[in-house]
mmCIF file of the C-alpha atoms, coordinates in Angstrom:
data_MODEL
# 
_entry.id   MODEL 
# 
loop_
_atom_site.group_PDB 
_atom_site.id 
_atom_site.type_symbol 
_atom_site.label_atom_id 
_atom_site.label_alt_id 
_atom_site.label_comp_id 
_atom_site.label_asym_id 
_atom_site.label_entity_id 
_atom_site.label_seq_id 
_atom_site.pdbx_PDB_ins_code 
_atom_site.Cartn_x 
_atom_site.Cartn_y 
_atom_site.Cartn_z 
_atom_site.occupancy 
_atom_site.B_iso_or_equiv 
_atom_site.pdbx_formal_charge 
_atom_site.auth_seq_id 
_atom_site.auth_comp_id 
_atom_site.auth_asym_id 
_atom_site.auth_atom_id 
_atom_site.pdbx_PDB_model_num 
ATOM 1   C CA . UNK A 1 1   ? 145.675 169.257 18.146 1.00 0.00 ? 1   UNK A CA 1 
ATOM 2   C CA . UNK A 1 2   ? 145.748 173.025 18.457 1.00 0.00 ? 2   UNK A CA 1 
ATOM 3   C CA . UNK A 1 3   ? 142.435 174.761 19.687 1.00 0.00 ? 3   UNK A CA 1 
ATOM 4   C CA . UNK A 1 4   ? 140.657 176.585 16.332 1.00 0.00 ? 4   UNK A CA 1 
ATOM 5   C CA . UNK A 1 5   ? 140.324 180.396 17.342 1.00 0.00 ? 5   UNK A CA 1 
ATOM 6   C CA . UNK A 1 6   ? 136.638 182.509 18.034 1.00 0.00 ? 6   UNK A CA 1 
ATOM 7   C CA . UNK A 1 7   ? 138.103 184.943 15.443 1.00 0.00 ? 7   UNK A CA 1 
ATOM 8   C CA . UNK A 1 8   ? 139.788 183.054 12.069 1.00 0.00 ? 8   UNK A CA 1 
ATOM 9   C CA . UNK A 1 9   ? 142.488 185.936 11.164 1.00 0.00 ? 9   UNK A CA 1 
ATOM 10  C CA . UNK A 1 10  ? 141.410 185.572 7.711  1.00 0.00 ? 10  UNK A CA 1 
ATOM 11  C CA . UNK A 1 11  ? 137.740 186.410 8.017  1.00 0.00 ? 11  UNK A CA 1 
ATOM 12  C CA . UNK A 1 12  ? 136.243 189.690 9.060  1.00 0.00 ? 12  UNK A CA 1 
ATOM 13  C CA . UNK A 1 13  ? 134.171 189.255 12.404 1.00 0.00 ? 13  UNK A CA 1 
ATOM 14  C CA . UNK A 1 14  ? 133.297 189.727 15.843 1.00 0.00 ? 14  UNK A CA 1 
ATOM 15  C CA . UNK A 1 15  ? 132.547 187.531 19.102 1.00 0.00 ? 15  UNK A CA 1 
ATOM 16  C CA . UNK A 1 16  ? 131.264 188.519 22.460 1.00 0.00 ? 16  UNK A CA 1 
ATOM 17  C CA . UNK A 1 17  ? 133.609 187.917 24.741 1.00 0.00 ? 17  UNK A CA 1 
ATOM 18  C CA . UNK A 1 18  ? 131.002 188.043 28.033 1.00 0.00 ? 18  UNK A CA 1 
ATOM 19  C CA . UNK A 1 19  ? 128.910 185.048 26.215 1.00 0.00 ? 19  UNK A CA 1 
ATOM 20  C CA . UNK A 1 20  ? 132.145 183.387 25.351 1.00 0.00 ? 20  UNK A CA 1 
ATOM 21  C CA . UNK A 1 21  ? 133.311 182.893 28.498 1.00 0.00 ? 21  UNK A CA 1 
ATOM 22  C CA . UNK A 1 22  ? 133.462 179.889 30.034 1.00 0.00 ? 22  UNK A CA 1 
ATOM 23  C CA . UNK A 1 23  ? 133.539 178.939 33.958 1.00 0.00 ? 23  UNK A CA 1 
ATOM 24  C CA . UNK A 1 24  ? 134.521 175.766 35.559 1.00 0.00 ? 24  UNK A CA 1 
ATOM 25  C CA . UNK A 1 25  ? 134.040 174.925 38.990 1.00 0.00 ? 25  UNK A CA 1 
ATOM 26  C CA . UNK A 1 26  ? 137.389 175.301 41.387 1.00 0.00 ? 26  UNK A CA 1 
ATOM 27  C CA . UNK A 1 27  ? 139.248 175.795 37.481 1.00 0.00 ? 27  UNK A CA 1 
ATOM 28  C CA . UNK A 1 28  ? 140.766 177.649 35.050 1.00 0.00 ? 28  UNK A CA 1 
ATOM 29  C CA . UNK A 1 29  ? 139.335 177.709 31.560 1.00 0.00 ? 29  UNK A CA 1 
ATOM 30  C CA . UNK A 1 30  ? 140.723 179.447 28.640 1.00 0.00 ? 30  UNK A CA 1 
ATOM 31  C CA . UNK A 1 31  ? 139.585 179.465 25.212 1.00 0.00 ? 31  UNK A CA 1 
ATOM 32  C CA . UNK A 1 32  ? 141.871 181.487 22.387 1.00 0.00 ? 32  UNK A CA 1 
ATOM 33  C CA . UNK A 1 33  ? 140.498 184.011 20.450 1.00 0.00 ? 33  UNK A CA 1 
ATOM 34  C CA . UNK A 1 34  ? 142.668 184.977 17.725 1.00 0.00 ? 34  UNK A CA 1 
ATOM 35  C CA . UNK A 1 35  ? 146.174 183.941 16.602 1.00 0.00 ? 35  UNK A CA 1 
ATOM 36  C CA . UNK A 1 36  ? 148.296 184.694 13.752 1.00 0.00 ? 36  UNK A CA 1 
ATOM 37  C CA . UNK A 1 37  ? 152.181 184.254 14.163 1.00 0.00 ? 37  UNK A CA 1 
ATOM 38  C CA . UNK A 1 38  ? 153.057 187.924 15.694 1.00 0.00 ? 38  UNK A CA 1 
ATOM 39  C CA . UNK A 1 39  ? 149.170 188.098 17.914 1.00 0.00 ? 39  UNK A CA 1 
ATOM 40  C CA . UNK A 1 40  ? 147.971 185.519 19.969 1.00 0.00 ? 40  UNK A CA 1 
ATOM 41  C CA . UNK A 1 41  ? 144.819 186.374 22.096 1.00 0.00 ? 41  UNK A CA 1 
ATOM 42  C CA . UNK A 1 42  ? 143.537 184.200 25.094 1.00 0.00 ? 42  UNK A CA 1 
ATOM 43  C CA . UNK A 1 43  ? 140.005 184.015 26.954 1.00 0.00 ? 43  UNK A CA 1 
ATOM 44  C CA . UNK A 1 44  ? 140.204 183.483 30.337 1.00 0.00 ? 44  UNK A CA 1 
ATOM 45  C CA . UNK A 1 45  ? 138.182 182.702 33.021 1.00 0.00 ? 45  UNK A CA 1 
ATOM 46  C CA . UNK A 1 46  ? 139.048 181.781 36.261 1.00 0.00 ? 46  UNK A CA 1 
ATOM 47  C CA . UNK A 1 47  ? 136.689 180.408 39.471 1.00 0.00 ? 47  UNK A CA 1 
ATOM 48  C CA . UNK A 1 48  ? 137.598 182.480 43.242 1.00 0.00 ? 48  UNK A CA 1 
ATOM 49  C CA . UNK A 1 49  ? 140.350 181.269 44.389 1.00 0.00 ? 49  UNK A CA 1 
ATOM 50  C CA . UNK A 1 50  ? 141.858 180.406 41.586 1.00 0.00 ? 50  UNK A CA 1 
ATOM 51  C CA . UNK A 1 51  ? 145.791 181.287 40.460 1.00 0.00 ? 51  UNK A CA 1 
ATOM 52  C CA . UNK A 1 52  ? 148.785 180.733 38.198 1.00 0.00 ? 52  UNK A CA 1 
ATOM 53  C CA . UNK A 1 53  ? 151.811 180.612 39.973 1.00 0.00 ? 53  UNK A CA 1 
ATOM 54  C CA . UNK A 1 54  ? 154.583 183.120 39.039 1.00 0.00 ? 54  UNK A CA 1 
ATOM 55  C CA . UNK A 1 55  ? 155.899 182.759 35.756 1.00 0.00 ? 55  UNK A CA 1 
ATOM 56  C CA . UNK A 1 56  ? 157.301 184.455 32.848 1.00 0.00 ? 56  UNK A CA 1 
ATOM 57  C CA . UNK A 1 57  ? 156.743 184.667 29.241 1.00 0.00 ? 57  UNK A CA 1 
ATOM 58  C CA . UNK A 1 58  ? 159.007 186.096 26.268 1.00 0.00 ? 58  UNK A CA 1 
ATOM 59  C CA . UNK A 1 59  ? 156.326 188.255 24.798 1.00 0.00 ? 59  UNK A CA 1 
ATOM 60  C CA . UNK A 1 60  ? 154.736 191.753 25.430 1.00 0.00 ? 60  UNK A CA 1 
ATOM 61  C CA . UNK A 1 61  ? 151.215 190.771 27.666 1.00 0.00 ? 61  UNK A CA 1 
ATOM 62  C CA . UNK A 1 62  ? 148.592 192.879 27.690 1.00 0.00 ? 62  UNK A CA 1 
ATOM 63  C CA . UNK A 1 63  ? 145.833 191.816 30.325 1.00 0.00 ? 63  UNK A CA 1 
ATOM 64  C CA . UNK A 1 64  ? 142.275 193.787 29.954 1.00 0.00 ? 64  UNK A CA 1 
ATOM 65  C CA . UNK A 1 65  ? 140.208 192.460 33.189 1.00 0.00 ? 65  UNK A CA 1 
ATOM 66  C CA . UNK A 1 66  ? 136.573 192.052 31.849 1.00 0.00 ? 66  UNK A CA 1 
ATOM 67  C CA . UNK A 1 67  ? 135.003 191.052 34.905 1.00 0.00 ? 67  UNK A CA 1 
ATOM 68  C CA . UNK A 1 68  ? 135.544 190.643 38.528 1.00 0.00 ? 68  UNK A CA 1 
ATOM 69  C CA . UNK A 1 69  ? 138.694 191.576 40.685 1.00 0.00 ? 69  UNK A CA 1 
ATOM 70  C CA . UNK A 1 70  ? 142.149 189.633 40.584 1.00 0.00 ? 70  UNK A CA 1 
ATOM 71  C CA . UNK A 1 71  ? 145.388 190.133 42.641 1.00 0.00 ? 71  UNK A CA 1 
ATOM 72  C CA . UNK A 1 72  ? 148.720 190.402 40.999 1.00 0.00 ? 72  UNK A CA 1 
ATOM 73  C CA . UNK A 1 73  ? 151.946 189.736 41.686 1.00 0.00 ? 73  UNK A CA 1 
ATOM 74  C CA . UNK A 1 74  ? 154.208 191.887 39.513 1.00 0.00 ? 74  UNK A CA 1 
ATOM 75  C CA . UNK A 1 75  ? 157.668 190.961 40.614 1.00 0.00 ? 75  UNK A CA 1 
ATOM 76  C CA . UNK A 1 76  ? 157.780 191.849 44.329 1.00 0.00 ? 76  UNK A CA 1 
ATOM 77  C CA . UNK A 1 77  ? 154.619 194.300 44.238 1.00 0.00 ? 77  UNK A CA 1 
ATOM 78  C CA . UNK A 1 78  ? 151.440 193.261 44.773 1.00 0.00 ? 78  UNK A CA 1 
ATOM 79  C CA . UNK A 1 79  ? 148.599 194.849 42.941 1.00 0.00 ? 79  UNK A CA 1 
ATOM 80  C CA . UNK A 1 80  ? 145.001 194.756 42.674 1.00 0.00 ? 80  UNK A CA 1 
ATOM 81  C CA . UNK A 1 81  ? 143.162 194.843 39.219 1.00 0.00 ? 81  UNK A CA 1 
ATOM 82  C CA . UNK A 1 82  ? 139.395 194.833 38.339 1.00 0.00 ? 82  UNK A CA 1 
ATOM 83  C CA . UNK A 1 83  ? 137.201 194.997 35.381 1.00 0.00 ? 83  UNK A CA 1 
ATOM 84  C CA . UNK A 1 84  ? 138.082 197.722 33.220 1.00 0.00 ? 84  UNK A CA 1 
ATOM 85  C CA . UNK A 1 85  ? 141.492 197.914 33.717 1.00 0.00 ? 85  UNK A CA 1 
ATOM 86  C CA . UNK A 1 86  ? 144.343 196.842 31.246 1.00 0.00 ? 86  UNK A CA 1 
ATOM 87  C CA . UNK A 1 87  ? 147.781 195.701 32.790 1.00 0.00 ? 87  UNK A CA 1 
ATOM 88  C CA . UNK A 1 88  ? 150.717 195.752 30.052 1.00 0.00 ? 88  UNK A CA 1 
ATOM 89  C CA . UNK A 1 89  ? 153.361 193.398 31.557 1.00 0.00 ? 89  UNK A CA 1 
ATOM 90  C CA . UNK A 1 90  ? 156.719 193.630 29.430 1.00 0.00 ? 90  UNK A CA 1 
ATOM 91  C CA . UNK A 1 91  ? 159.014 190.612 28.309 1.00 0.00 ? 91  UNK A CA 1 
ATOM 92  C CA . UNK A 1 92  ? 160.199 188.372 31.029 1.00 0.00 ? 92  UNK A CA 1 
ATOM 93  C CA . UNK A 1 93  ? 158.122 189.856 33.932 1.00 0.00 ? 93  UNK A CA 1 
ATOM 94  C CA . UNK A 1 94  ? 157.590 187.644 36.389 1.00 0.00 ? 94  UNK A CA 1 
ATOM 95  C CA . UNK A 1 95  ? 153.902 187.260 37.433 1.00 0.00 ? 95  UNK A CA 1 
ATOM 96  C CA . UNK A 1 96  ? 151.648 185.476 39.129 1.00 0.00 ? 96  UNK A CA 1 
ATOM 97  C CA . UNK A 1 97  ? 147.960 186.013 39.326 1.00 0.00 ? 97  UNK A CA 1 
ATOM 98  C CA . UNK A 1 98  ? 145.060 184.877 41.908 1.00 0.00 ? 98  UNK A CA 1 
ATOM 99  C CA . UNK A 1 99  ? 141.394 185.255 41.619 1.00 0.00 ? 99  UNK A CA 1 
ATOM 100 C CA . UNK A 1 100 ? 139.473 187.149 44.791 1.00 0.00 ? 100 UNK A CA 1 
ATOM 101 C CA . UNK A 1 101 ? 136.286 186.316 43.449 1.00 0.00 ? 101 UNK A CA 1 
ATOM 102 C CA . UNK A 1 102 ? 134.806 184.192 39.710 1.00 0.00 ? 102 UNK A CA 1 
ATOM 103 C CA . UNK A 1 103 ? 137.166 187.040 37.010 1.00 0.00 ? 103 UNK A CA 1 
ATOM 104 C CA . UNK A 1 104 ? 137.787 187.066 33.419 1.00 0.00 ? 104 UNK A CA 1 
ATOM 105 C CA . UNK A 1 105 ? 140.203 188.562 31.796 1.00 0.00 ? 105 UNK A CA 1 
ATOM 106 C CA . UNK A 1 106 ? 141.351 188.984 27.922 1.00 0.00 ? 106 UNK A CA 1 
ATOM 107 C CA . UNK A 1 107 ? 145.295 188.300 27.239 1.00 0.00 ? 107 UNK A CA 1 
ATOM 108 C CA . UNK A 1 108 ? 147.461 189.926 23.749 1.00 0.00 ? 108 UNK A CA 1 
ATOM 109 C CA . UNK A 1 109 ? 150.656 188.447 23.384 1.00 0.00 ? 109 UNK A CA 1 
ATOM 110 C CA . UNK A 1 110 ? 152.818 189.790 21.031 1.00 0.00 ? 110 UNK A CA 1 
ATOM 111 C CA . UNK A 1 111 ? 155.780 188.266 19.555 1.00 0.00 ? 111 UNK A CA 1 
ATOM 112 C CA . UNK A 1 112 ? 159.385 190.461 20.132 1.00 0.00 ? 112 UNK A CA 1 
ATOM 113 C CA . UNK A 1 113 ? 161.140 189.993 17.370 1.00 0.00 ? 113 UNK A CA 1 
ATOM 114 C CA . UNK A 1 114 ? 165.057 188.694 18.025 1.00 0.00 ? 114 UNK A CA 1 
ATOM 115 C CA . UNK A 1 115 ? 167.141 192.446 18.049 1.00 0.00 ? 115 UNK A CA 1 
ATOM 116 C CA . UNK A 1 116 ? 167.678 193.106 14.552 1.00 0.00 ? 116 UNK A CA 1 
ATOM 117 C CA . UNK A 1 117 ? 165.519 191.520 12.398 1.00 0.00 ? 117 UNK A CA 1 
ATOM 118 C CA . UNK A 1 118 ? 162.990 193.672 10.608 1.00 0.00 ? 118 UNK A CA 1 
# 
């Protein structure tokens, strides 16, 4: 059973994303926001100390840090990114990301279409 999104693509609305954010103790919660086939958008919040190991993912990523600071991994670079600042990470960039203290952070993928198709 898929998750049902905070934002239905077919209805006009709005959601705060500061009251929608969950915590968990030592965890990881996410919660998605909106999704249609080419958008997906994810919720995340994250307890200190908390990371995803390095990883890829086949779609343009757009991270906008909404609170708190994180540290990135952006291939070999390391980076630093706190609330206010949006990261774009491009197709297959491999990245890994730890919390330095309790963050959230809103995630856009979007789909790349296959070379070619319109």
């Amino acid at each position: 059973m898929s998750e049902m999104p905070l934002l239905p693509p077919e209805v006009i609305g709005s959601v705060c994303l500061a009251g929608e954010t969950q915590f968990a103790p030592n965890g990881i919660v996410s919660r998605t926001v909106f999704r249609t086939p080419q958008v997906r958008q994810v919720l995340f919040g994250f307890d200190t100390g908390q990371e995803l190991t390095e990883h890829t993912s086949p779609h343009h990523a757009l991270i906008q840090v909404l609170s708190g600071t994180s540290e990135w991994t952006l291939g070999t670079q390391a980076r630093t990114v706190g609330a206010g600042e949006l990261l774009h990470l491009p197709p297959h960039a491999p990245h890994a990301v730890r919390a330095t203290e309790r963050f959230s952070m809103l995630l856009t993928l979007v789909r790349v279409d296959a070379p070619g198709s319109t």
